[in-house]
Each structure stands twice: as structure tokens, then as C-alpha cells.
C-alpha positions as CSV (number, residue, x, y, z in Angstrom):
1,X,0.0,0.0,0.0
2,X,2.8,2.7,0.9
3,X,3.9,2.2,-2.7
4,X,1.0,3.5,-3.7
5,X,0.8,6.2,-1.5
6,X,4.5,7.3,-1.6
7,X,4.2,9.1,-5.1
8,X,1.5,11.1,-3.6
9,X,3.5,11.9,-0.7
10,X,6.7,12.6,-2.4
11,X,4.7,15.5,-4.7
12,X,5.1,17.7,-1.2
13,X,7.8,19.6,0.3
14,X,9.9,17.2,2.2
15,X,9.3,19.0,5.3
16,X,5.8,19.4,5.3
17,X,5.4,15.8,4.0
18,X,7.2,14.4,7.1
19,X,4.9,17.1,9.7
20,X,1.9,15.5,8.3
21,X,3.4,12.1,8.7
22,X,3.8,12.9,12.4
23,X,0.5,14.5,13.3
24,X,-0.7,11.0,11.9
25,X,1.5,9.1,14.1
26,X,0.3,11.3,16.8
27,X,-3.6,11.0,16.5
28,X,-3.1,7.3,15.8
29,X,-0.9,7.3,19.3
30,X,-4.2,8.4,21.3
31,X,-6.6,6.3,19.9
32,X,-6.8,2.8,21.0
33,X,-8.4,1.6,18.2
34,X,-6.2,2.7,15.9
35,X,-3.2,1.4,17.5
36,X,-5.0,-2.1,18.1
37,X,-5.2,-2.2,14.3
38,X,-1.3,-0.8,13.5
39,X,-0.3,-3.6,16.0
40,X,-2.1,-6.3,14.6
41,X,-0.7,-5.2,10.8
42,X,2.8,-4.9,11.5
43,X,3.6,-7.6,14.5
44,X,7.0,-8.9,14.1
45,X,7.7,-11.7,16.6
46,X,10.2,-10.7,19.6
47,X,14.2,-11.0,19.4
48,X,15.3,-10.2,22.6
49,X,18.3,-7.9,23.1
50,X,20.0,-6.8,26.3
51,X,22.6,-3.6,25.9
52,X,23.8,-0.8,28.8
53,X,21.5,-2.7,31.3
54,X,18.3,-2.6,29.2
55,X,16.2,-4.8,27.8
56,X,15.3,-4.8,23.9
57,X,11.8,-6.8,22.6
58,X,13.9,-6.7,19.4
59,X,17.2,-5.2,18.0
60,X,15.5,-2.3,15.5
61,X,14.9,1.2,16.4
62,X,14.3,4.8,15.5
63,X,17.0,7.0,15.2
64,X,16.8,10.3,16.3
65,X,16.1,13.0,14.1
66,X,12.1,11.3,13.2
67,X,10.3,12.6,16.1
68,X,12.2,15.8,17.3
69,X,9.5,17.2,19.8
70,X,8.0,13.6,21.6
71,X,5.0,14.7,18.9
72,X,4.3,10.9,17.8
73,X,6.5,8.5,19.0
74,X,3.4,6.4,20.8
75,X,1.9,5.6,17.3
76,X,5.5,5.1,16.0
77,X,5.5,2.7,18.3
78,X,2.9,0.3,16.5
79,X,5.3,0.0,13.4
80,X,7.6,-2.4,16.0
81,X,10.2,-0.8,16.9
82,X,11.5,-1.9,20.1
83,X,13.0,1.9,21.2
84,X,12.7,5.4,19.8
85,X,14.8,7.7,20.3
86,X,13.4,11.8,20.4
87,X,15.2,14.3,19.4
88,X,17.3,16.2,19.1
89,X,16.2,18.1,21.7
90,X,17.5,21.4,22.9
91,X,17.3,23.2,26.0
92,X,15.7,26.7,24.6
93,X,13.1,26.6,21.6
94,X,15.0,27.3,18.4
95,X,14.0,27.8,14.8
96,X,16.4,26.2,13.4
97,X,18.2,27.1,9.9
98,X,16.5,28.4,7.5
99,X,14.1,26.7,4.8
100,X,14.0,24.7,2.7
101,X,16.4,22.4,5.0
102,X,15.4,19.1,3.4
103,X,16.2,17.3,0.7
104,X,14.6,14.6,-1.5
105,X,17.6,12.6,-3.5
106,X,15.1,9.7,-4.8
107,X,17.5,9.1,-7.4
108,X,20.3,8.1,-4.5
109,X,17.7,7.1,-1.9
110,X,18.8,9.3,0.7
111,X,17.7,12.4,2.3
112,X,20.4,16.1,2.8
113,X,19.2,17.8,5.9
114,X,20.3,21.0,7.2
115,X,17.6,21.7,9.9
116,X,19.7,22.8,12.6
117,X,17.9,21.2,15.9
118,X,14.5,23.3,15.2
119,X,12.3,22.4,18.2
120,X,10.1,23.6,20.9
121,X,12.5,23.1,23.6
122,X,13.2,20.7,26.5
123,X,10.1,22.2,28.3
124,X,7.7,21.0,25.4
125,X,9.1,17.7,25.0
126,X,8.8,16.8,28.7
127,X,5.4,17.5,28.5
128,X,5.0,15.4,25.8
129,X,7.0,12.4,27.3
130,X,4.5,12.4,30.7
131,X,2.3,9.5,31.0
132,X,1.2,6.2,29.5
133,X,4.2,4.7,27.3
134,X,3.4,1.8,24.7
135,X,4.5,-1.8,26.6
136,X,7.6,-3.0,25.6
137,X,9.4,0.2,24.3
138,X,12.7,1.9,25.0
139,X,12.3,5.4,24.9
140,X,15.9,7.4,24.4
141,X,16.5,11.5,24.4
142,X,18.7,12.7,22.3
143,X,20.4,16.0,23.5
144,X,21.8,18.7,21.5
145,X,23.4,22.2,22.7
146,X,21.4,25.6,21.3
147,X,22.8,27.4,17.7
148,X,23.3,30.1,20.3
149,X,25.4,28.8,23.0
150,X,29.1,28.9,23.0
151,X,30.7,25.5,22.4
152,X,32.4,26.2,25.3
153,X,29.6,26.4,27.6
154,X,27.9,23.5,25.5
155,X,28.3,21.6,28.9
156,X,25.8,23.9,30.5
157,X,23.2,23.0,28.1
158,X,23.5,19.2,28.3
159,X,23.8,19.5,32.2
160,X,20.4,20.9,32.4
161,X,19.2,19.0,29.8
162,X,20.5,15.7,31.8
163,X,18.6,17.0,34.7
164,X,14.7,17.2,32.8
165,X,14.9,14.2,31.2
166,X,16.9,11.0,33.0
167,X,13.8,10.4,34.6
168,X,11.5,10.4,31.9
169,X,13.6,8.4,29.2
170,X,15.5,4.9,29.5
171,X,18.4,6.3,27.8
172,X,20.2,9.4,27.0
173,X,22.3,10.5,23.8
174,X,25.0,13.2,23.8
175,X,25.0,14.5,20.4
176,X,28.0,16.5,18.9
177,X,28.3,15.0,15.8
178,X,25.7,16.7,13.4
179,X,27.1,19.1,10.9
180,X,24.1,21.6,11.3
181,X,25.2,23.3,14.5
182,X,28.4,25.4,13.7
183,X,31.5,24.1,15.4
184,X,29.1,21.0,17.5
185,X,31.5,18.3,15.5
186,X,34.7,19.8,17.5
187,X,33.4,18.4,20.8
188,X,34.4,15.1,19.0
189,X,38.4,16.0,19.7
190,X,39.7,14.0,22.5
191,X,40.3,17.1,24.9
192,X,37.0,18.6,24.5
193,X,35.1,15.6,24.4
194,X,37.2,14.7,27.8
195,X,36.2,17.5,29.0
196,X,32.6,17.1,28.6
197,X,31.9,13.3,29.3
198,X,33.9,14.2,32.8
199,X,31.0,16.5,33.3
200,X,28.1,14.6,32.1
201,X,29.2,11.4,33.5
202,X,29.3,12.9,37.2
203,X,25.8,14.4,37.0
204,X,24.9,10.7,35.9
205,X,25.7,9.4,39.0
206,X,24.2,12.4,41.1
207,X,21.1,12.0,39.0
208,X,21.0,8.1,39.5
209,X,21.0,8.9,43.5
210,X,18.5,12.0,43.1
211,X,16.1,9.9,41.0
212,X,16.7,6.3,42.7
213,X,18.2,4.8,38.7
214,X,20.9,4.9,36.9
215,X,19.7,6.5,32.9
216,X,22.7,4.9,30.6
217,X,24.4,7.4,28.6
218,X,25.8,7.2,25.0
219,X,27.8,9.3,22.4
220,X,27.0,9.4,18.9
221,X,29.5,9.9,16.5
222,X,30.0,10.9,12.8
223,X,31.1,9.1,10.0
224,X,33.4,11.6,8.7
225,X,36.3,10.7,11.8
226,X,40.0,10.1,10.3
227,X,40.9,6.8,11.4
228,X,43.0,8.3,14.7
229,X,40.5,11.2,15.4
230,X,37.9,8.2,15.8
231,X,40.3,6.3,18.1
232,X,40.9,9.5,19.8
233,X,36.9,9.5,20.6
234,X,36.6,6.0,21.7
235,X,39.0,6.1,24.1
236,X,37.5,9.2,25.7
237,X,34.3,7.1,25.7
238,X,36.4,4.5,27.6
239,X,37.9,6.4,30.0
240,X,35.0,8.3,30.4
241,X,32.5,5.3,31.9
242,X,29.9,6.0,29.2
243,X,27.3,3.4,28.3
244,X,27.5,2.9,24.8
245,X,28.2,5.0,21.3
246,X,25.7,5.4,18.2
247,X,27.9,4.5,15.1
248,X,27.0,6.9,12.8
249,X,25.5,10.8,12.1
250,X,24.8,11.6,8.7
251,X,27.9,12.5,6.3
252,X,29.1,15.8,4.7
253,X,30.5,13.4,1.8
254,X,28.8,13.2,-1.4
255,X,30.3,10.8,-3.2
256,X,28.6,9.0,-6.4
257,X,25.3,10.8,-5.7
258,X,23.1,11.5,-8.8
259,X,20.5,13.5,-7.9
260,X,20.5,16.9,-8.8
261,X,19.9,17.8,-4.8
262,X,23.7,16.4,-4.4
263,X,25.1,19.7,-3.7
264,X,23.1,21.0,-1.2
265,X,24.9,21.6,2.1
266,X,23.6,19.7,5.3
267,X,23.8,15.7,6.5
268,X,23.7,13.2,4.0
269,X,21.7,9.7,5.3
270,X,20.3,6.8,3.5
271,X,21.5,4.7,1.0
272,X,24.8,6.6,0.0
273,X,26.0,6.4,3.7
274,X,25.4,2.6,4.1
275,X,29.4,1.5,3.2
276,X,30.6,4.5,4.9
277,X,28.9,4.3,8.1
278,X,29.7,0.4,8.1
279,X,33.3,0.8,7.9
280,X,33.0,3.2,10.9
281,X,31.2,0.7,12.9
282,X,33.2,-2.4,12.0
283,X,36.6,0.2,13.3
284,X,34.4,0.8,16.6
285,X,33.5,-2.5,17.0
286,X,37.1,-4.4,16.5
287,X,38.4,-1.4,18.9
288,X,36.1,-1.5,21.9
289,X,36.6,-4.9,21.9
290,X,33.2,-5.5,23.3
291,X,33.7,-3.1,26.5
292,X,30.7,-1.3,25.1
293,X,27.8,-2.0,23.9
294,X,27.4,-0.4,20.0
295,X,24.2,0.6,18.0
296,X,24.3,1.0,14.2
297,X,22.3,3.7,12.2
298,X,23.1,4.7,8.3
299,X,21.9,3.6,5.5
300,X,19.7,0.7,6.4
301,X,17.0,0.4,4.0
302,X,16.8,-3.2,3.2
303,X,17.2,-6.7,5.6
304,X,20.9,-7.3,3.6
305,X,21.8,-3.5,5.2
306,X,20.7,-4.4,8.6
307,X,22.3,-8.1,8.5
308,X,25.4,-6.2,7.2
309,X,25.0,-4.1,10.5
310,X,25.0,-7.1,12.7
311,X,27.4,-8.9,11.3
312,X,29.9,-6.5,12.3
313,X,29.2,-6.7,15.6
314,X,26.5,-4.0,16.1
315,X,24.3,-4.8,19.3
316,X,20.8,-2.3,17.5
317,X,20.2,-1.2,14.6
318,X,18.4,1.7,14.3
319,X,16.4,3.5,11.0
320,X,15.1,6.8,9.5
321,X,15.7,7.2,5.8
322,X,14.7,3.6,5.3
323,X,11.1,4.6,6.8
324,X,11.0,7.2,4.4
325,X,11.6,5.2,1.3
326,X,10.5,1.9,2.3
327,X,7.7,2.8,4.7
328,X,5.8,1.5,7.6
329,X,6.5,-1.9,6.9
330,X,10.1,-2.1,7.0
331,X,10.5,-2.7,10.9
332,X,8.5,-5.8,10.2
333,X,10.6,-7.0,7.2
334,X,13.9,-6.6,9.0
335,X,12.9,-9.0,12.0
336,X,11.1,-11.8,9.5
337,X,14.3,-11.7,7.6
338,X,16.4,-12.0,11.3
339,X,13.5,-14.6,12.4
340,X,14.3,-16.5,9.0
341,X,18.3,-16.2,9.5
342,X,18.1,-17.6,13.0
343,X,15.8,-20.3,12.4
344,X,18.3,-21.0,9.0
345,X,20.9,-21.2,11.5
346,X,19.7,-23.4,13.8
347,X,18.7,-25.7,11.7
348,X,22.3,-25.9,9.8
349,X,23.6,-27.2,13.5
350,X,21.1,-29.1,13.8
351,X,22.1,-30.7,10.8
352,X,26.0,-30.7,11.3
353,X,24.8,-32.6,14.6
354,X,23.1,-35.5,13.1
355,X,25.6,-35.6,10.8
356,X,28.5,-35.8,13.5
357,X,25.9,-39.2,15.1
């Protein structure tokens, strides 16, 4: 059915294509019958996952970036996701850069955004995080510091952003890695980002003893690393006590893109940052040396992209542009196609033990 209905949706203005999209997922999230129905049509059967002391119903989940103001993540939440992650959130409303910020590249299947963390503020989304949440679901913050706020007072911002929402979410995300914010990307440098986890990481424990639990805590990172400023980053993230790191942002590369949208400034996702963001992952992966727990996000728009994802060791896999292009049904797809590899597994050792008889 979404193939049908994508064409239609496509003939909009990426932006206001995606509000709409949300103000559906938000009516549907307060009516009971309509997310009885969702439910029932896209019911994947549980994989279990445990990461950073939580525990998953199945490995897939919304990256940040979808639902940036807590407007509809409760009727997300009938697609199957097992967590959603809001955001980015920032601690002062914001208007973000200025329009049109997003991109269509059909062509590449991928999306350019340069929205700039536009948002109602951290006093908004709390209100929209209050109350009933959907059983079984993770629900993660991601935190970003205001256009306006010196990057070196960024701590400020996540500090009182820490404070509002380690109650209200399961997990929290320090962001510094989208190329939207001027200069945000420098808090990746092993001093500053010192720096700032030493901060953040002590107001976790003050705000696990204010609010009787401990909220896990996790980086996300961009592609676009050199090989040593990456290593640089992780063993910050090591030293540091975090929980776990988001492998990757979206991309200033454009390489091989088609569409005639290619030049437009902002984060490249989808498709074209698959191989990229894989790479990145597979570095993170062989370097942490499973100390911490790693989730996956770029370019997952098919099951092969998401088994790619967990082959090299990712622990969640999480999706945005694949929703876009793919629609509603793809959360679904990805855990028959895992349901089909395990089961495929399982019975190749059975086999190898009759064999062995």
C-alpha cells in the first residue's frame, strides 16, 4: 500500500510531507483503536536484546532526528520498533536554519538535511514524554546544545538538559556530531570531548541517586572521523565510563550521488552512507573490543543493510531514511528476515549434529 501512496507523498515539500506524517502518528498514538489495528498489521515476533543494562523486545529502532519534539513517538511505536529515540532536543526553543532544510535525492535514496535542531524546547518535550508509554518500548533522548550557545559552555546545556529528562527516558544520547550546529562536531576531539563526558558522566551518577536509577548514557558519533580522530573518541568514551556509542551521524561526503539535490549543504543519510557508516562501525566494534555495547544507524533500508550491520558486531540497529523510502512496513521486514536467519541457522547445527551421530 505505501507504494502507492509514496508518489503522492513525495509530490510535497519534504518537510511538510514528514509534519503531516507525524500529526498521523500522533492521532493514531491516542486512539486505542487505531493502534490495536497498527499492531495487529505490523507484528514482528520478539528478538530479545539486552545492551547498557536494558532490555530490547527486538534489535531495531528509530534513530533520532524522526520525532524531534515527543510529537508521535506512541503511534511510531505500532510500526515495531522496540525503542525510539526523540530528538534532538534542545534546552531553549529554536528555529532552526532556514528553509527549505530538506532534501529529496530519490535518485540516491537518501535524504540532505540542514535543519539545525529546530524544536520547541526541552520544556515541550517533557510535556509530551509524561504519562502512559506503549509496553515494551525503549524510549531514548537525544540531547543537542542551542545554535546560540558557546561551544564552550555547551556543557551547561547538556547538564540541564540531563537534569529534565533522565527520569523520563531509558536512555540518554550526547550529540556532537551533526554538521548543522556550527562548530558542534569539534566536541568530538579527544580534549573537549574529555572534557565534557567528565561532566556529564558525574551528574549521571548524582542524578541516579536524586532519581533512585541509573539512565545509561551514550555518544553518537559521525562518520566523517579520520581513522586516529575516531580512536581519539573512543578512548574518551572508555575512560570516560559512558554506556555505549551510536555509530553513525549523517555524512558531509557526497560521493557518487546522482541527484541533482547532491550539492546541497547539510547531513547526507540513507543509501549513500550505508558503506561508509559500516566501515565506521566495524573500526568501533574491532576497537572497543566489546567493553561497550554499539548501535548501528546509516543507510539501512533493506534486511541485507541491517544483517550487514550485525554482522559486524552491532548490538541495535536503528532506522530513518529507510522509513521514508520503504515505509511503515520495513521494521516488520527486517525481524522476519532475522527470524528466517536464525531459524536457517539453527537448523544448519542441527544438521552438522546429526551428521556428527
Amino acid at each position: 500500500m505505501y507504494n502507492l501512496i509514496r508518489p503522492l507523498l513525495f509530490r510535497l515539500d519534504p518537510e511538510h510531507a514528514h509534519a503531516l506524517s507525524l500529526r498521523l502518528m500522533q492521532f493514531t498514538g491516542r486512539s486505542h483503536l487505531l493502534k490495536g489495528i497498527l499492531g495487529k498489521w505490523f507484528a514482528a515476533p520478539p528478538r530479545p536484546v539486552h545492551a547498557f543494562g536494558l532490555s530490547f523486545s527486538n534489535p531495531v529502532g528509530l534513530a533520532a532526528g524522526y520525532d524531534k519534539d515527543g510529537l508521535g513517538w506512541r503511534g511510531l511505536a505500532c510500526l515495531g520498533f522496540s525503542h525510539i529515540e526523540v530528538g534532538t532536543v534542545t534546552l531553549l526553543p529554536q528555529s532552526g536554519n532556514p528553509k527549505p532544510r530538506l532534501f529529496r535525492l530519490p535518485e540516491d535514496q537518501a535524504l540532505i538535511n540542514r535543519m539545525g535542531f529546530p524544536g520547541q524546547g526541552a520544556g515541550f518535550v517533557a510535556q509530551q514524554l509524561q504519562g502512559a508509554r506503549p509496553p515494551n518500548l525503549i524510549l531514548g533522548v537525544n540531547l543537542g546544545k542551542n545554535a546560540a550557545t558557546p561551544l564552550e559552555q555547551a556543557a551547561r546545556d547538556y547538564l540541564e538538559l540531563m537534569q529534565i529528562f533522565a527520569r523520563l527516558a531509558d536512555y540518554l544520547v550526547i550529540n556532537v556530531s551533526s554538521p548543522n550546529t556550527t562548530g558542534l562536531r569539534r566536541l568530538q576531539s579527544r580534549q573537549a570531548l574529555s572534557e565534557l563526558l567528565g561532566a556529564l558522566v558525574d551528574k549521571q551518577s548524582w542524578l541516579a541517586v536524586e532519581n533512585g536509577h541509573r539512565t545509561p548514557l551514550l555518544v553518537k558519533l559521525a562518520p566523517d572521523l579520520e581513522d586516529h580522530e575516531l580512536d581519539d573518541a573512543l578512548d574518551v568514551l572508555l575512560s570516560s565510563s559512558v554506556d555505549g556509542v551510536i555509530a553513525t551521524n549523517t555524512t558531509i561526503s557526497r560521493d557518487s550521488l546522482r541527484s541533482p539535490a547532491a550539492a546541497e549543504p547539510g547531513g547526507l543519510s540513507g543509501a549513500p552512507l550505508r558503506a561508509r557508516s559500516t566501515q565506521i562501525l566495524r573500526r568501533i566494534v574491532g576497537n572497543l573490543q566489546g567493553k561497550l555495547p554499539v548501535v548501528a544507524a546509516g543507510g539501512v533500508m533493506s534486511y541485507a543493510d541491517f544483517k550487514e550491520k550485525l554482522d559486524a558486531g552491532a548490538d541495535l540497529v536503528q532506522v530513518y531514511t529507510g522509513l521514508v523510502y520503504r515505509g511503515p512496513g520495513l521494521v516488520r521486514e527486517l525481524l522476519r528476515g532475522y527470524g528466517n536467519r536464525i531459524r536457517s541457522c539453527r537448523f544448519r547445527l542441527d544438521q552438522s549434529r546429526r551428521s556428527r551421530r
